[in-house]
C-alpha positions as CSV (number, residue, x, y, z in Angstrom):
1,X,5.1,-192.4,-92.2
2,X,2.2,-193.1,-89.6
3,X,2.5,-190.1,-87.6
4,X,1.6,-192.4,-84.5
5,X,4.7,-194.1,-85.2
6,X,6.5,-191.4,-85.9
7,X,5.3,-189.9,-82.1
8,X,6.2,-193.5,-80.7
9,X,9.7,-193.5,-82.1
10,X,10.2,-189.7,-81.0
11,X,10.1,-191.2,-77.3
12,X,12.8,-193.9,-77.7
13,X,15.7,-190.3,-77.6
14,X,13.6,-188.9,-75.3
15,X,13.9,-191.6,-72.7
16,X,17.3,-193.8,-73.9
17,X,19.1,-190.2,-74.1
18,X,18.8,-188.7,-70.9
19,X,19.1,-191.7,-68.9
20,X,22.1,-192.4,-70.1
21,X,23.4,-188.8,-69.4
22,X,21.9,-189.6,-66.1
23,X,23.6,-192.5,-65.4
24,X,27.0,-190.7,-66.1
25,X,26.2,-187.7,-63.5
26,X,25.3,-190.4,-60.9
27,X,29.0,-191.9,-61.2
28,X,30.6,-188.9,-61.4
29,X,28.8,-187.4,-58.5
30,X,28.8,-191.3,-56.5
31,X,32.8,-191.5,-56.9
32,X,33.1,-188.0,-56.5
33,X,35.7,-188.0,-59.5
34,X,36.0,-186.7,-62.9
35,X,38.7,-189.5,-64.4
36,X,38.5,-190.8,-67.7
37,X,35.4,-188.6,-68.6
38,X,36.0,-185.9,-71.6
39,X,35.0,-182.7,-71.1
40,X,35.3,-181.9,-74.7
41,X,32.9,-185.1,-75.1
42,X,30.0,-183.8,-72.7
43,X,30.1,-180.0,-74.2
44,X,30.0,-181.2,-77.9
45,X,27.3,-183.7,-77.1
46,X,25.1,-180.3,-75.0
47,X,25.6,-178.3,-78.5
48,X,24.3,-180.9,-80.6
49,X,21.9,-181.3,-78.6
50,X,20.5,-177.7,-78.4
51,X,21.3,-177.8,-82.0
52,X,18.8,-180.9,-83.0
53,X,16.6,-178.6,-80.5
54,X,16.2,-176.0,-83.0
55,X,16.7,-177.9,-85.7
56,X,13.6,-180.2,-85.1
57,X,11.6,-176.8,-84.7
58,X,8.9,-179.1,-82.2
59,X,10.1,-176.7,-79.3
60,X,7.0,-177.6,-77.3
61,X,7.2,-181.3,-77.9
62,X,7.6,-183.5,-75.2
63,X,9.8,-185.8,-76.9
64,X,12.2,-182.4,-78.2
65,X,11.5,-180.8,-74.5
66,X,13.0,-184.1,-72.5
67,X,15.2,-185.8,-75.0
68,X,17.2,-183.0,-76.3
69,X,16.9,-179.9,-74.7
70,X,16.6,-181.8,-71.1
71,X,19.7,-183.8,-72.1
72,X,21.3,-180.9,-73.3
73,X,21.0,-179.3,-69.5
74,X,22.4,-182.4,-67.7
75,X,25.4,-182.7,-70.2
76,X,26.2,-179.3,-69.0
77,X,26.0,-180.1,-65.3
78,X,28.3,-182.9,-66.1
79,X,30.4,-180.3,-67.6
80,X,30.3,-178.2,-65.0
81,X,30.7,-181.4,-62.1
82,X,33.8,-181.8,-64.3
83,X,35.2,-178.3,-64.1
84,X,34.9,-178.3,-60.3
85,X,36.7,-181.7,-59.6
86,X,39.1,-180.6,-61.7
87,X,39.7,-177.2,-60.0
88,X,39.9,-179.0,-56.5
89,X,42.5,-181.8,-58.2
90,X,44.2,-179.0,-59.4
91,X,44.1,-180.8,-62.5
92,X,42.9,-179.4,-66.6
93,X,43.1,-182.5,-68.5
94,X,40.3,-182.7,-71.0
């Protein structure tokens, strides 16, 4: 394939990807609440990931750099928002 397109189509993850894990962070940390969102969900989806990370082996790529292993870093914060508004609730649903 054209590697321009292949470069263009690298950038749809890169962008789509962590803006939806951004826009999940943002609600959590607007409503200050963890209910209805799977902790199990959000560390799966920060191991795949890191593992499509290393698996693309383009570590210095912008589109690997942003889309996966900068998505991979806010699913963990959502993981760990999720632990600590748990802890406060008193509550270890997953």
């Amino acid at each position: 394939m054209n590697e321009t397109v292949t470069n263009l189509a690298g950038w749809i993850p890169a962008v789509i990807l962590p803006t939806a894990t951004l826009f999940q962070l943002i609600k959590i940390i607007r409503s200050k609440s963890a209910d209805g969102v799977s902790l199990t969900t959000w560390i799966l989806f920060g191991f795949a990931n890191l593992g499509l990370y290393v698996f693309t082996e383009k570590y210095q790529a912008p589109q690997t750099l942003i889309g996966l292993l900068g998505t991979a870093v806010l699913n963990f914060i959502i993981v760990g928002r999720i632990l600590s508004l748990r802890k406060r609730a008193g509550t270890h649903s997953s």
